[in-house]
VEXMINU-164699 format. One record per residue (C-alpha): residue in three letters; z, x, y. Coordinates in steps of 0.05 Angstrom, whole numbers, plus 5000, padded with zeros to 4 digits. Each point is the difference from the previous one (the first is absolute). Example, Ala and Ser with C-alpha at 12.3 -4.5 7.8 and 13.67 -1.06 7.14 Angstrom:
2
ALA515652464910SER498750275069
//
This chain:
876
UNK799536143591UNK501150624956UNK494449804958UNK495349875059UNK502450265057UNK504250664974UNK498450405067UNK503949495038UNK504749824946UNK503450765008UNK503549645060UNK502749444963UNK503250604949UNK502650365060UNK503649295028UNK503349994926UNK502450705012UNK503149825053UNK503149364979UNK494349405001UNK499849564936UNK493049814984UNK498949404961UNK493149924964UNK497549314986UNK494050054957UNK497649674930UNK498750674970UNK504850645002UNK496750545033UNK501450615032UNK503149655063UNK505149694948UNK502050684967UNK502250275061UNK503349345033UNK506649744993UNK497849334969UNK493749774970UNK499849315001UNK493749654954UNK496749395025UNK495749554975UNK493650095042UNK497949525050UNK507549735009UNK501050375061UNK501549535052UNK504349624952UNK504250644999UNK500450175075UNK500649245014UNK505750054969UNK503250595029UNK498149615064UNK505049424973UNK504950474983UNK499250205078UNK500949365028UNK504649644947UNK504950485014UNK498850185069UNK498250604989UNK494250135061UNK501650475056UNK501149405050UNK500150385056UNK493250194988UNK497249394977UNK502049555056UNK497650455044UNK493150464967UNK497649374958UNK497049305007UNK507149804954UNK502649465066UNK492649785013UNK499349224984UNK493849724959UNK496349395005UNK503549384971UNK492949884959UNK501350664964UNK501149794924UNK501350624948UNK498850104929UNK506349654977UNK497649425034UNK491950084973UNK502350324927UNK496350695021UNK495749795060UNK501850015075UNK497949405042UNK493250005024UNK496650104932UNK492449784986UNK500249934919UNK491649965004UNK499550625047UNK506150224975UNK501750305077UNK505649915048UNK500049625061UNK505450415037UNK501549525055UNK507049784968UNK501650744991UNK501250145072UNK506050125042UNK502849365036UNK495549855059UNK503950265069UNK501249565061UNK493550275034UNK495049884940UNK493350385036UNK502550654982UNK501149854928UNK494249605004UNK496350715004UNK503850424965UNK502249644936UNK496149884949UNK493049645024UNK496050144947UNK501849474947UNK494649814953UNK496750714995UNK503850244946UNK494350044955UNK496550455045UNK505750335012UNK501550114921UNK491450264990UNK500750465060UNK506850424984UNK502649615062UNK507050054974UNK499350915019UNK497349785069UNK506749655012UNK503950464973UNK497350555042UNK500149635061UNK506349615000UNK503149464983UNK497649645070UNK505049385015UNK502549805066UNK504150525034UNK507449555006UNK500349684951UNK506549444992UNK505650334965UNK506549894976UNK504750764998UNK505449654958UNK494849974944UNK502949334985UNK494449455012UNK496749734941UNK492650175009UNK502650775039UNK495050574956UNK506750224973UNK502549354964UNK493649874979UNK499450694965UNK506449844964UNK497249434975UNK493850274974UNK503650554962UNK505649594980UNK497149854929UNK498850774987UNK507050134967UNK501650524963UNK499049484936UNK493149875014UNK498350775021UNK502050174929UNK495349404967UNK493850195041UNK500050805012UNK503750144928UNK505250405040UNK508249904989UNK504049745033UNK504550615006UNK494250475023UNK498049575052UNK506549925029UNK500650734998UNK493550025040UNK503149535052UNK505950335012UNK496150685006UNK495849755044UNK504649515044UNK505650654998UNK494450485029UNK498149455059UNK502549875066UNK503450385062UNK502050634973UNK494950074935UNK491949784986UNK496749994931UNK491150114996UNK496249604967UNK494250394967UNK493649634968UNK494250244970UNK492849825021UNK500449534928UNK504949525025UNK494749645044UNK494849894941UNK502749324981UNK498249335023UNK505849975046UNK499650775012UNK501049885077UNK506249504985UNK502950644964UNK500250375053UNK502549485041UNK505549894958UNK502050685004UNK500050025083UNK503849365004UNK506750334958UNK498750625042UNK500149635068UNK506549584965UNK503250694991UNK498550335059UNK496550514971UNK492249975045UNK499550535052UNK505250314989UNK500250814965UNK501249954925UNK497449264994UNK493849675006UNK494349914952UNK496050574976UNK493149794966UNK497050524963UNK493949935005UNK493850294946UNK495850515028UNK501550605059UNK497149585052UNK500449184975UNK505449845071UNK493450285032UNK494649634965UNK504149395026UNK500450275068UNK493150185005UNK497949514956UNK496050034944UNK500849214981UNK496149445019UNK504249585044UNK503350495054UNK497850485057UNK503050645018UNK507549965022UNK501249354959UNK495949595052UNK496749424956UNK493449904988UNK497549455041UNK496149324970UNK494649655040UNK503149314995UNK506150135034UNK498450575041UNK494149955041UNK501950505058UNK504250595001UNK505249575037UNK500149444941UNK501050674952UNK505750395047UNK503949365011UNK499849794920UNK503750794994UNK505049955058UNK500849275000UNK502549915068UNK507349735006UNK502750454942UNK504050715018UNK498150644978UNK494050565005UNK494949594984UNK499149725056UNK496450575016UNK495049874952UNK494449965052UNK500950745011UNK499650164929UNK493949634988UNK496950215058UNK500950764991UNK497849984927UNK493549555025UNK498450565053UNK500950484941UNK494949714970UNK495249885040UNK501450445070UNK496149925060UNK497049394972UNK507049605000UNK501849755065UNK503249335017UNK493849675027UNK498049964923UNK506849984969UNK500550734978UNK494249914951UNK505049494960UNK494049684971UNK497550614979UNK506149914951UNK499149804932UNK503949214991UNK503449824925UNK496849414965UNK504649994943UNK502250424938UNK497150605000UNK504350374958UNK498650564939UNK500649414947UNK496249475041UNK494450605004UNK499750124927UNK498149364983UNK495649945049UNK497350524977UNK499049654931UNK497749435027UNK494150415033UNK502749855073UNK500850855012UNK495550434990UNK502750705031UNK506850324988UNK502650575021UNK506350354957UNK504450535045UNK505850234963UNK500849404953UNK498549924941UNK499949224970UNK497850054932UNK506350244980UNK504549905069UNK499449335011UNK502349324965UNK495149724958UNK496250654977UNK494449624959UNK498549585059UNK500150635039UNK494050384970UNK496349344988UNK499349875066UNK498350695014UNK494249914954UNK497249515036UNK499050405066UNK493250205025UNK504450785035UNK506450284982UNK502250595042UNK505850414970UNK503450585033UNK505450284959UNK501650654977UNK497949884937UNK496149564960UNK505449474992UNK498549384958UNK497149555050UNK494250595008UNK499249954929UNK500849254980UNK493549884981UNK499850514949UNK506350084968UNK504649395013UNK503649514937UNK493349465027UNK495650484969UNK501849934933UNK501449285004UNK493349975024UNK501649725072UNK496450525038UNK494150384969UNK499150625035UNK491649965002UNK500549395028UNK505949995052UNK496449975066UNK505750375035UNK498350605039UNK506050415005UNK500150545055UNK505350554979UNK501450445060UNK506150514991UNK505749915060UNK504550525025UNK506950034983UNK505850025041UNK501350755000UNK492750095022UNK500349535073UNK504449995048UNK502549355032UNK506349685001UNK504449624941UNK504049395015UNK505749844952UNK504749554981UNK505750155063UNK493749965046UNK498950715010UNK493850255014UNK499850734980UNK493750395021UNK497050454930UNK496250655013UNK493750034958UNK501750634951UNK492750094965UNK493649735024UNK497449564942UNK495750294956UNK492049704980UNK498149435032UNK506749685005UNK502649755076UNK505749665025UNK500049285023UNK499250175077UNK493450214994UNK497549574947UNK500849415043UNK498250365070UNK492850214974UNK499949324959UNK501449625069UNK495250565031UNK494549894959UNK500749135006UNK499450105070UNK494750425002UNK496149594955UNK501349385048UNK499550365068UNK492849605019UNK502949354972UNK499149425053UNK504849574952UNK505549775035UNK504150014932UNK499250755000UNK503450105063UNK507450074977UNK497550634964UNK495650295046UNK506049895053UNK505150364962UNK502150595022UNK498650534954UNK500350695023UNK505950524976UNK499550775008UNK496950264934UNK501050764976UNK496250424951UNK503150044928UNK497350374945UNK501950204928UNK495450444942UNK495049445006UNK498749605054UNK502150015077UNK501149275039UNK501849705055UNK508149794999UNK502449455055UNK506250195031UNK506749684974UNK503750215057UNK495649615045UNK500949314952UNK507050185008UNK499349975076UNK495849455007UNK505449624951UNK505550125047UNK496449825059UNK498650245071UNK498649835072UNK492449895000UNK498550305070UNK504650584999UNK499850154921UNK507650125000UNK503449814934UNK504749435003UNK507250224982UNK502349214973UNK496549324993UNK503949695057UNK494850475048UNK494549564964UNK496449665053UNK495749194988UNK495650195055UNK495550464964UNK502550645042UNK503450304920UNK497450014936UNK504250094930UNK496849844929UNK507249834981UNK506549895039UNK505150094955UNK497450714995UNK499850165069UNK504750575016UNK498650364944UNK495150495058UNK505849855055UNK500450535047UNK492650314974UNK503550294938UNK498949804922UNK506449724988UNK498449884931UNK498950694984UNK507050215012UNK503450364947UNK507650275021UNK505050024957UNK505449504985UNK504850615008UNK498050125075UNK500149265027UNK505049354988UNK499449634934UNK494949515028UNK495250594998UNK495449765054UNK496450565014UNK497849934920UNK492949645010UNK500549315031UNK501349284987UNK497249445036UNK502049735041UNK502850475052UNK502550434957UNK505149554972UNK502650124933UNK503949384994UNK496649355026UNK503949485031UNK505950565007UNK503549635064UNK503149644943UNK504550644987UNK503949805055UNK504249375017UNK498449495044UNK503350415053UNK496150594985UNK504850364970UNK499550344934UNK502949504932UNK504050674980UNK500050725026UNK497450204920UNK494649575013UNK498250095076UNK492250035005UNK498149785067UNK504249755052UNK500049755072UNK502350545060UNK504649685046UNK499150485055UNK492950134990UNK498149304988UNK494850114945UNK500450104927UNK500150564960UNK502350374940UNK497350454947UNK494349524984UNK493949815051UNK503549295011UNK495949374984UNK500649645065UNK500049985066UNK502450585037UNK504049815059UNK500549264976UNK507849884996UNK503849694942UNK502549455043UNK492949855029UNK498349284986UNK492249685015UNK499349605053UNK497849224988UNK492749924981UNK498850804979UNK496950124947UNK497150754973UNK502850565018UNK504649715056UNK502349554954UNK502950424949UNK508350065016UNK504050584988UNK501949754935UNK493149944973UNK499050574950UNK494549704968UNK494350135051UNK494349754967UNK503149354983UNK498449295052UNK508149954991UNK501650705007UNK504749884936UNK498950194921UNK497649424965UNK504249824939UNK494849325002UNK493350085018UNK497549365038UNK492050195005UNK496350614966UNK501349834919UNK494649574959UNK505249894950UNK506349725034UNK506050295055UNK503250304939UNK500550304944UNK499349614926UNK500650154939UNK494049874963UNK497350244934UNK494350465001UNK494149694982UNK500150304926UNK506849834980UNK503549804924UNK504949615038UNK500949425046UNK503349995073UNK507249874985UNK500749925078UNK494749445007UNK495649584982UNK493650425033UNK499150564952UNK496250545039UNK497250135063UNK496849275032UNK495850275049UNK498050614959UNK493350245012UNK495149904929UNK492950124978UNK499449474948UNK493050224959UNK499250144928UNK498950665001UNK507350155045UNK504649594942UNK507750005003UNK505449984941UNK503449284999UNK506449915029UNK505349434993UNK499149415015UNK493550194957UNK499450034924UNK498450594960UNK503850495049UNK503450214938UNK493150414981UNK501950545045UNK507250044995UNK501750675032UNK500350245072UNK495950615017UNK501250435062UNK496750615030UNK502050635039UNK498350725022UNK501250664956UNK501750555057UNK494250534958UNK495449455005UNK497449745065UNK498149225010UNK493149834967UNK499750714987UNK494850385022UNK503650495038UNK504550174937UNK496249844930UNK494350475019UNK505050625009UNK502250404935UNK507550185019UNK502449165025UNK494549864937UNK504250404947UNK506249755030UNK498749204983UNK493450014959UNK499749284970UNK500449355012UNK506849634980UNK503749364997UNK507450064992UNK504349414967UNK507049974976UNK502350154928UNK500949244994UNK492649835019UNK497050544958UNK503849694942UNK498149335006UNK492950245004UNK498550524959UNK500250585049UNK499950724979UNK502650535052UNK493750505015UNK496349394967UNK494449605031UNK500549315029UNK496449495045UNK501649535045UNK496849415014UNK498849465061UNK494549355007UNK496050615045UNK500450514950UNK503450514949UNK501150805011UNK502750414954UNK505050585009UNK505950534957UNK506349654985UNK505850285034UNK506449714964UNK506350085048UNK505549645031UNK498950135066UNK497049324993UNK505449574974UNK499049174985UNK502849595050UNK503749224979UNK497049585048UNK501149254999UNK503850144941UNK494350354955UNK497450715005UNK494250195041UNK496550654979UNK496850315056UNK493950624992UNK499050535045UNK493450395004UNK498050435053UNK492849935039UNK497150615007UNK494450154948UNK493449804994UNK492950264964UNK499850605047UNK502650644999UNK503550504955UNK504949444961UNK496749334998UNK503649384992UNK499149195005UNK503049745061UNK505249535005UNK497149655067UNK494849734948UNK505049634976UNK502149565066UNK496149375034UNK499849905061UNK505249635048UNK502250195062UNK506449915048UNK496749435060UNK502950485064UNK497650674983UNK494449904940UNK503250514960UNK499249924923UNK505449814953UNK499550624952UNK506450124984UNK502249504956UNK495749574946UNK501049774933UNK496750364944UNK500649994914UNK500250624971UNK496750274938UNK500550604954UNK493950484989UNK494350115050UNK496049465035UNK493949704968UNK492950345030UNK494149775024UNK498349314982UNK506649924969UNK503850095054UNK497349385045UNK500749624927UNK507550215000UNK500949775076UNK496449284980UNK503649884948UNK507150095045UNK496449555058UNK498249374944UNK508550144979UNK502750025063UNK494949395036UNK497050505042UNK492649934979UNK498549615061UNK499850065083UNK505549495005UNK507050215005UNK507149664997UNK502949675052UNK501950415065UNK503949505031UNK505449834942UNK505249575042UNK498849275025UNK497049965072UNK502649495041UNK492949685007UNK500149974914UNK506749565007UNK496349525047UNK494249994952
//
């Protein structure tokens, strides 16, 4: 966090002023480590084997805040007696498919109640489509929308019953002892303990501990399962909506929480509303109900006004209920469309057109090779950077050039450069990682021909629909439908004057309004299905309430409480803490008077407190549903959890995962060791591209692992910023880190040949880059399964471009991606490492061949994915 994040990491400082102890769990010591209490190293990729067993340190000693549990979580809920876990299966839940190597999730579900139809609904009725679920991202549609099961679900308070979430959690983590935490993460047994007392101490009634995670801990196979992980031993301690708890995830850029609100991915709408697919959602009905899934509890039942108001968003006057809001005007998912499905494609000669805003692949993205070969296949490129960042310039000056990969006369590529604003010259709002949105003044106009976003795609969707305005083709009328007119103003600089949409009237249109009278909408529960309101996205509604920018509030913390909410705002409703009702007791009142947050008003009969609280009102602690409620009526006044079907926090998730209720330790998919926990080694239902040209290192159960027998990792500099072309191309953060490095241990640069300030390269089956040794122990070898690992750090920022130049380590990852969320695993791989520089040209691809025919990488096939004995092998 001090590395990445040091703006926000000034608070952590002023907690340990004031008596916090921060604990730093990273492979590498950084900056975060010099000023914590403890660093503790850790092998990387062994991260669930740690927290899982902190988690057993919870429940073997009874350790949970019980009160809490019983009542916030699904700990009394009873499963299905067909649920079989990975003790049972040797890694795999029940339900596994070893040839699609998918989950049926039917045995996964809670115990069926003594009315059926409603779970019938609400559980888990899509069984079978985890496939399609794993090649669309399906797994961040769930998690957005809820965890949808039945509404009253059987229970058993004592926690006592066999198959009750709790017992079965203990279970699951019972083989995580401190023993086996010190075999597979290479941490002692001393410093873990230390970590669970610290931890366990600073949990409960009177006391609550963060957890803090950096953007890198999803990019791993079982990425989402790490985060999981981490919000089940919150939710055992008590520590989820409650001040001073919770889970903070810092995310990369300014504005990445808003990229994810307003998407910029494939498979979800505005407001976390999922994309619909044409199979199982013919009608806007068949779409709505697949969100709200009637007979669950919580907000989403109101997902017909949500979809509604972003429909009539789109498309205005056109939308109206006699043709479903325009909802098929709205594009349907076929299947993976991600960034690494597209770059293949793209090899493959399936795309022909790309378009490149603020990314930058041939250096930011696994796989870098692969990257600018595909993007040498295209027929268009369009770039719009602020500088000309190496996936402008790959066909000119990338490592393919001199190994004679691309040849710049003939690369058909035409690459359209255009320069883009930058965030000090356009105004528009930020959205960070509390959920703030905080409205930016433009302070310069930009200079030449360089323009902000907003009006690059207003005149671009201007000039389409020109262009198609005498079109007959009824395919052409979801564009010519949309409604496309903002307010534009005059802007000029030394050069040129244009025409600049208005940002304030996005801003508006995002929050919503009442489409007759034009007032702004002051929260999404004014959101109307019947067409009479419009909202592009829900969450954000309120941040106009009351006709005034609420995002563009700046007082000062000194002249309002410590929630600041008049600083910005954070969807939704202004809350700062989601799911805050849990600050309070069952009986509304606060756990301790140190920690009262938000609390229930006797005499008033609503809630309140120095937070906007995260649930109903006027709806009493002691209000329970009536029989056959469901939604909103049906969540009880101990239901913190709003957005859940059970109104509870889910310690076991029965429907949402591809790759099982919980957590697992697996290997990553690059690994010198095998799974001391099991017999499947990594991920099952992992999602791979298994070609030639996308190659990984062996892994046990495979021979020749031994050919790469170190562990790389990567991570951020703070002068340098991701891919860097917002840092590498500016002389003061240039000066500050101007070369490419790889840093090992003493003991590693020993054993091979390392000088400090020296040259070295290191080498995968994709390819080799070469960087300045940095000799230090902040890196120090860790004994796992009783032999020492060496693990390499080397940071990812440098490329061919700008003032210091430098190969990038993403060359040096394949591709692999977690099944929920299709996020890459590029933080962990193996890798050998080399002293001197990297071969050129030719050579280099020579080098790589020679360490594929080694290591039995020289063909498409890989090693077994499925490593344990199905049960339909054992009746073969």
């Amino acid at each position: 966090m001090a590395e990445a994040h040091p703006v926000g990491f000034q608070w952590v400082v002023e907690a340990k002023k004031r008596g916090a102890r921060v604990i730093h769990v990273d492979p590498r010591f950084t900056r975060t480590s010099a000023v914590a209490d403890k660093h503790v190293p850790i092998r990387v990729g062994s991260d669930i084997a740690f927290l899982g067993g902190i988690i057993n340190h919870v429940l073997s000693n009874e350790l949970d805040f019980r009160d809490y549990v019983v009542n916030y979580t699904n700990a009394a809920t009873i499963l299905s007696e067909d649920f079989q876990d990975t003790d049972d299966l040797d890694g795999l839940f029940s339900g596994f498919d070893p040839e699609k190597r998918t989950y049926d999730p039917s045995s996964w579900q809670y115990e069926e109640e003594d009315d059926p139809s409603e779970q019938d609904q609400a559980q888990a009725n899509d069984s079978g489509d985890h496939a399609k679920h794993r090649a669309t991202a399906a797994g961040l549609q769930n998690e957005s929308h809820g965890m949808q099961v039945a509404s009253h679900p059987a229970r058993d308070e004592t926690l006592q019953h066999p198959r009750c979430v709790y017992q079965v959690l203990k279970r699951h983590f019972s083989r995580y002892t401190p023993e086996v935490v010190e075999q597979v993460c290479g941490i002692s047994e001393a410093d873990f303990l230390e970590v669970c007392r610290a931890w366990t101490e600073n949990s409960g009634r009177e006391r609550t501990t963060a957890l803090v995670y950096s953007v890198g801990w999803t990019q791993h196979s079982v990425g989402v399962q790490y985060i999981r992980t981490g919000a089940i031993l919150q939710l055992l301690l008590g520590n989820m909506g409650r001040p001073g708890g919770g889970i903070m995830a810092l995310r990369g850029h300014a504005s990445i929480q808003g990229s994810t609100d307003i998407p910029t991915l494939f498979n979800i709408l505005p407001g976390y509303l999922p994309m619909p697919n044409p199979e199982q959602h013919p009608t806007l009905d068949d779409w709505v109900d697949s969100v709200r899934k009637p007979g669950s509890k919580g907000f989403w039942s109101k997902a017909d006004a949500y979809a509604v108001n972003l429909l009539k968003a789109y498309w205005g006057d056109t939308a109206n209920q006699d043709n479903d809001f325009c909802f098929d005007y709205l594009p349907k998912i076929t299947g993976d469309h991600g960034t690494y499905r597209t770059v293949l494609d793209m090899i493959d000669g399936k795309v022909k057109g790309y378009f490149l805003l603020g990314q930058n692949p041939a250096v930011g993205s696994a796989h870098g090779r692969l990257q600018r070969l595909g993007m040498a296949q295209l027929d268009w490129l369009v770039v719009r950077d602020l500088f000309e960042i190496e996936s402008a310039s790959f066909w000119k000056n990338s490592p393919e050039i001199e190994t004679g990969e691309i040849v710049p006369e003939e690369c058909g590529t035409e690459v359209f450069l255009l320069p883009a604003a930058s965030h000090v010259e356009k105004e528009g709002t930020f959205t960070q990682t509390q959920r703030m949105l905080q409205w930016r003044e433009k302070a310069v106009n930009p200079s030449g021909d360089a323009r902000s976003e907003l009006w690059f795609f207003y005149h671009l969707g201007r000039m389409v629909k020109e262009r198609l305005a005498d079109s007959a083709d009824e395919r052409d009328r979801p564009v010519l439908d949309l409604e496309w007119d903002y307010p534009l103003h005059t802007e000029r600089n030394d050069e040129a004057e244009w025409e600049e949409p208005s940002a304030d009237a996005v801003l508006r249109e995002i929050n919503g309004y009442e489409v007759d009278s034009g007032r702004l909408l002051s929260s999404f529960t004014e959101m109307k299905a019947d067409g009479s309101t419009l909202g592009g996205c829900w969450i954000y509604t309120g941040v106009y309430a009351d006709g005034v920018n609420q995002a563009a509030r700046k007082k000062s913390r000194h002249e309002q409480s410590f929630v600041a909410p008049e600083w910005g705002w954070a969807w939704p409703m202004n809350r700062r803490i989601l799911y805050n009702r849990a600050s309070a007791d069952p009986e509304g009142k606060p756990w301790s008077k140190r920690k009262a947050y938000v609390w229930w008003d006797e005499e008033k009969g609503e809630w309140t407190g120095d937070d906007v609280p995260d649930f109903e009102k006027t709806k009493s602690p002691s209000y329970r549903s009536p029989e056959g409620a469901d939604g909103v009526a049906a969540i009880e006044g101990i239901d913190p959890f709003i957005m859940q079907g059970d109104g509870k926090g889910a310690l076991y998730v029965a429907q949402g995962l591809v790759d099982g209720p919980m957590p697992t330790h697996y290997e990553p998919v690059e690994s010198p060791f095998r799974n001391q926990l099991y017999g499947q080694q990594s991920n099952p239902t992992r999602l791979e591209y298994v070609r030639d040209d996308n190659p990984m290192n062996p892994a046990p159960p495979q021979q020749h692992a031994d050919v790469f027998p170190f562990v790389f990792t990567t991570s951020r500099l703070t002068e340098h910023h991701t891919a860097g072309g917002m840092s590498r191309y500016l002389e003061h953060l240039a000066e500050l880190q101007p070369e490419m490095f790889v840093e090992v241990s003493p003991a590693l640069a020993a054993e091979r040949g390392l000088d400090h300030m020296g040259w070295c390269h290191v080498v995968t089956a994709r390819s080799a880059i070469e960087g300045r040794v940095l000799v230090t122990e902040r890196l120090r070898p860790l004994k796992v399964e009783g032999r020492i690992v060496h693990q390499v750090w080397m940071p990812y920022h440098w490329g061919s471009g700008g003032l210091v130049t430098g190969d990038s380590a993403n060359d040096l990852f394949g591709i692999t991606l977690d099944p929920n969320v299709q996020i890459q695993e590029t933080k962990v791989g193996t890798c050998d490492v080399q002293p001197g520089k990297r071969p050129r040209g030719p050579e280099l691809r020579a080098l790589i061949d020679g360490y594929r025919e080694r290591s039995g990488t020289v063909g498409s096939e890989r090693g077994p994915v499925v490593t344990v004995r199905t049960e339909r092998e054992d009746d073969e």
